[in-house]
C-alpha positions in Angstrom: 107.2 91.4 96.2 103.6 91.6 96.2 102.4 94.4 95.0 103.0 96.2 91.6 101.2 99.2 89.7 101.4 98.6 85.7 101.6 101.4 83.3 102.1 102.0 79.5 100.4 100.6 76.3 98.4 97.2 76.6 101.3 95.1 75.6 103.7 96.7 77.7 101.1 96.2 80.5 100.8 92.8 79.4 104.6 91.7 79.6 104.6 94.1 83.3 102.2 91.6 84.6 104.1 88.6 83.3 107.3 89.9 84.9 105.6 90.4 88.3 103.4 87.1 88.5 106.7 85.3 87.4 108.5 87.2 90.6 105.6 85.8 92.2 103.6 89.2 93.0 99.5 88.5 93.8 96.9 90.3 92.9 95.0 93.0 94.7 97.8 92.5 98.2 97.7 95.6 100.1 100.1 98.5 99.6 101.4 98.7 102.4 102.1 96.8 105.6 102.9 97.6 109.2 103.7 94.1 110.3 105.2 95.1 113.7 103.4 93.4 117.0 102.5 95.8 119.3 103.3 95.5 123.3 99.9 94.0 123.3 100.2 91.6 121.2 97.8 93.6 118.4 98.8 92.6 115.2 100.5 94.1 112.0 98.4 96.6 109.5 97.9 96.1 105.7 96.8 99.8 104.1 95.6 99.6 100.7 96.3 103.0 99.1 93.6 104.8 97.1 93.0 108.0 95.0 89.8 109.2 94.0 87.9 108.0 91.6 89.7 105.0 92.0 88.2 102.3 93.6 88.5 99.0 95.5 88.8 95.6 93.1 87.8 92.4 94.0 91.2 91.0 94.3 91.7 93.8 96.7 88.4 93.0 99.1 89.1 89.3 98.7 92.4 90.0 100.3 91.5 92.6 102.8 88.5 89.5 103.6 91.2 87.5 104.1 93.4 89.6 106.0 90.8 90.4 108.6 90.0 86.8 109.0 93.7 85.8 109.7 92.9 88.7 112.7 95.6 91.4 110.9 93.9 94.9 110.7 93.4 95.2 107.3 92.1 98.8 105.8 91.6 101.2 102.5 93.2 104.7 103.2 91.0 107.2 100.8 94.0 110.2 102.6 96.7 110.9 104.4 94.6 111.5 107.4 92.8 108.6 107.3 
C-alpha cells in the first residue's frame, strides 16, 4: 500500500498515519498507477488525483520528480478529462 487519505480529529489522524507508515505506505506516492507496458515498450502511468483548492505537496512533486526520472509518465489530474 502506498497511498492513504487521513480523516477525523488530530489524534485519530495521528494514530491513521501510524497505522499506514507501519504497513509501510510513503508519503505523497501517486494515486493511481497504470503500470502496464505498452506494445512499444512506453512505460506505466502514476496519476496523482486532485480537487480544487487542493494542491500539490512536496512529497507529492518529490515523487512525481522521481517518477519522471526513473522514465515512468508521471502526472496531476486537476479532472476527469484531463
Amino acid at each position: 500500500m502506498r497511498g492513504a487519505t487521513l480523516r477525523g480529529t488530530d489524534a485519530q489522524r495521528y494514530a491513521q498515519a501510524q497505522a499506514y507508515k507501519a504497513r509501510g505506505v510513503k508519503p505523497g506516492f501517486a494515486d493511481l498507477q497504470i503500470l502496464q507496458v505498452g506494445a512499444r515498450g512506453e512505460p506505466g502511468l502514476y496519476l496523482e488525483l486532485k480537487v480544487k483548492p487542493n494542491k500539490v505537496t512536496p512529497a507529492q512533486d518529490k515523487w512525481r520528480h522521481d517518477l519522471r526520472c526513473a522514465g515512468y509518465c508521471s502526472e496531476v489530474a486537476w479532472h476527469m478529462h484531463d
